[in-house]
C-alpha positions in Angstrom: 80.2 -17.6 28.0 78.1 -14.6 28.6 81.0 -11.9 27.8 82.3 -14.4 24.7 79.0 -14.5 22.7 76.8 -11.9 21.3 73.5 -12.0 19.4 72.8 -10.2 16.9 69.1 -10.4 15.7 67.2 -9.4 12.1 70.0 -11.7 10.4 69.9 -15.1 9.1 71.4 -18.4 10.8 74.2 -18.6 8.2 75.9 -15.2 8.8 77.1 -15.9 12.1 80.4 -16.4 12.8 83.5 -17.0 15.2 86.1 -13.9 15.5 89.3 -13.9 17.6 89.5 -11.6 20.2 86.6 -10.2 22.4 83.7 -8.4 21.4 82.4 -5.7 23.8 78.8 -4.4 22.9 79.0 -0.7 23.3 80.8 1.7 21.2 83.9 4.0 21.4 84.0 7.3 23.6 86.7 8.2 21.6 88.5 6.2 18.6 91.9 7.0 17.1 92.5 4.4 14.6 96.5 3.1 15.3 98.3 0.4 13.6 100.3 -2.4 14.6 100.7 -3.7 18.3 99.9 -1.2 20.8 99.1 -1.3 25.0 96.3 -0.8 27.1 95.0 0.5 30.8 92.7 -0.8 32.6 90.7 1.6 34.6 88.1 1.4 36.9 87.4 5.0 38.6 86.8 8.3 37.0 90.0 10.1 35.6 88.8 13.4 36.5 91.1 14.5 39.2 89.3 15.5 42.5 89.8 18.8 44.1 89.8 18.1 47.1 89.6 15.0 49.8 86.8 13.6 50.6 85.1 15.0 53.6 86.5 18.1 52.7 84.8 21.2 51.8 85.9 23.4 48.6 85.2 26.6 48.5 85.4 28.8 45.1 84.8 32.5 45.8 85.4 34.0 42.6 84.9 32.9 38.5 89.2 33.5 38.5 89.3 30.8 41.1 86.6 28.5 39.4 88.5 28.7 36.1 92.2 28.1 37.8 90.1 25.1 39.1 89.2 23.7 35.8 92.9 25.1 34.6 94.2 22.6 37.1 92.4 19.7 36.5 92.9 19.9 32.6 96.3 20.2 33.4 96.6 16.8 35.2 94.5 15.5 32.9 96.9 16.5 30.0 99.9 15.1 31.4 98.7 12.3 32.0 97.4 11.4 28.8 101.2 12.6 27.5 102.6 10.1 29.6 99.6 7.7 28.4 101.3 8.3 24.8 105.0 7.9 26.1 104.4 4.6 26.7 102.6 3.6 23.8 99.2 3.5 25.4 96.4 3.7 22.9 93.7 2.3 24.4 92.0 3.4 28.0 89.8 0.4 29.1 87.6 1.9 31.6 84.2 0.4 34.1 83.8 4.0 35.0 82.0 7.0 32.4 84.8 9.3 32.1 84.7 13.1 32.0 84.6 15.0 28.6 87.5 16.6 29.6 88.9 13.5 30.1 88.0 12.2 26.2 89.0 15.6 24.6 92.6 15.2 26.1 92.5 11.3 25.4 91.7 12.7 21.3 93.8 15.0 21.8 96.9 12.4 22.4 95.4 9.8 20.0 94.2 7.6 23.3 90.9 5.3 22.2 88.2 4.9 24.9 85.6 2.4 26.0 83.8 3.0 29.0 81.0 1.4 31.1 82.4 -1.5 30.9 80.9 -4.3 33.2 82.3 -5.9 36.0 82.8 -9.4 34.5 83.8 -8.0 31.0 86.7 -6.0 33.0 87.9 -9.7 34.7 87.1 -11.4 31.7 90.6 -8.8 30.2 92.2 -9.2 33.6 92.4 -13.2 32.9 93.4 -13.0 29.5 96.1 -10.2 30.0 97.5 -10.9 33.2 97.0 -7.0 34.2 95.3 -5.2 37.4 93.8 -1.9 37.1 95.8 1.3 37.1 94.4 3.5 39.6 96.4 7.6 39.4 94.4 8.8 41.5 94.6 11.3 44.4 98.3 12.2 45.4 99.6 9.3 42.8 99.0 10.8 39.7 101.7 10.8 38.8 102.9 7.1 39.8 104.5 4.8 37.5 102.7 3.2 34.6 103.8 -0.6 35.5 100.9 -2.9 33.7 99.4 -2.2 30.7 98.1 -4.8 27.7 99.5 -5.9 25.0 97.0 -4.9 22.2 97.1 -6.4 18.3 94.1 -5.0 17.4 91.4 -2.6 18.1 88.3 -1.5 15.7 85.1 -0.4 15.7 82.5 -3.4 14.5 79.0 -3.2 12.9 76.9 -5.9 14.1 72.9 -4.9 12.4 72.8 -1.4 13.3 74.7 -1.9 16.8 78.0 -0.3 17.1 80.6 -2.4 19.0 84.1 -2.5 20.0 86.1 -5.6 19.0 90.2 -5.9 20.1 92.5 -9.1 20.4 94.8 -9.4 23.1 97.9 -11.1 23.3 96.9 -13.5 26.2 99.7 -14.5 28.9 98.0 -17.9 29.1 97.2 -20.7 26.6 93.6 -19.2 26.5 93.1 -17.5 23.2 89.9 -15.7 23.3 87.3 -15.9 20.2 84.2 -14.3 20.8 81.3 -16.5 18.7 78.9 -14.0 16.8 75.3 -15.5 16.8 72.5 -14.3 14.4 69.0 -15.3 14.1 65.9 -13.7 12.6 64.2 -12.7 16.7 65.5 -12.7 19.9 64.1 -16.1 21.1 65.7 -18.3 18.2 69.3 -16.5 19.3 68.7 -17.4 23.5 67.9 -20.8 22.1 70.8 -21.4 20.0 73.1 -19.8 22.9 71.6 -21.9 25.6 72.0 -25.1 23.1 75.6 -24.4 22.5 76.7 -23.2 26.3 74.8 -26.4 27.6 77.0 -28.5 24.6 80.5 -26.0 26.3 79.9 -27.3 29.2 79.1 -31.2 28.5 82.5 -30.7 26.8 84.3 -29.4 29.8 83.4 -32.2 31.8 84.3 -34.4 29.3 88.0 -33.4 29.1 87.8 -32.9 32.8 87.2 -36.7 33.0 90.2 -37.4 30.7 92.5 -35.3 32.5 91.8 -37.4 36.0 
């Protein structure tokens, strides 16, 4: 219920409203607008690729060597966003802050990003989707893009004067997710009204668990 509500207070009662999809309360790193159906990866380390193992000292003795350096990573960070784009991936979901190299080259290729994303908001997409996070890191960069998302939409959402992120999924399951937008003039009113209705969720599931026995 926690990732599948947010309030929104400094609004009245009667401007809250149920939307399909989820709602994720932080804005885009980068957004490229796209239309129709598109795919996601799901991330959950730093893109960045690392220069050396860990453990493992790296020594730069000259700027020519520094720059190669950053030559290099920007380099795997590029192809990787190409193939990103080869297989209509327009969307990098992401519990890690990524790099600004790593959002230039995901502009660059017309790849949106949300990052920070929280633990239970990233399993919260892995139940609805059906997909594990894509880890190209290390030596397997350059490994197969297997799961990614199916996406049917993706926009920025105003919610008062916080930016958000709002997408629908196309869910593997019969769960269809709707995320229920909660207004209220303060803070307390909205906890209220969210505790009422979770409380009222939950008399409900045992309910229909009940029936189902």
């Amino acid at each position: 219920f926690a990732e599948l509500h947010a309030a929104v207070p400094g609004l009245p009662l009667a401007s809250s409203r149920v939307l399909p999809g989820i709602v994720l309360r932080r804005d885009f790193a980068a957004y490229c607008p796209a239309d129709g159906e598109l795919r996601a990866l799901l991330v959950t380390e730093p893109l960045r690729p690392a220069l050396t193992a860990p453990g493992v000292e790296f020594v730069v003795d000259s700027e020519g060597q520094y720059q190669a350096s950053l030559r290099w990573i920007a380099g795997r960070i590029e192809a990787l966003m190409k193939r990103l784009q080869s297989n209509n991936v327009k969307l990098l979901l992401s519990s890690a802050k990524q790099e600004e190299v790593v959002i230039y080259y995901a502009k660059l290729y017309g790849v949106s990003v949300v990052e920070c994303l929280s633990s239970e908001e990233m399993a919260l997409i892995s139940e609805i989707t059906g997909v594990s996070p894509y880890a190209p890191f290390g030596d397997h960069m350059d490994r197969e893009i297997t799961e990614t998302a199916a996406v049917t939409f993706c926009r920025p959402l105003l919610l008062a004067s916080r930016r958000c992120v709002h997408i629908g999924f196309s869910s593997v399951r019969a769960f269809q997710p709707h995320c229920l937008i909660l207004c209220g003039p303060v803070d307390g009113v909205n906890e209220q009204h969210a505790a009422a209705l979770q409380e009222a969720f939950t008399m409900l599931q045992q309910v229909f668990k009940t029936v189902d026995q």
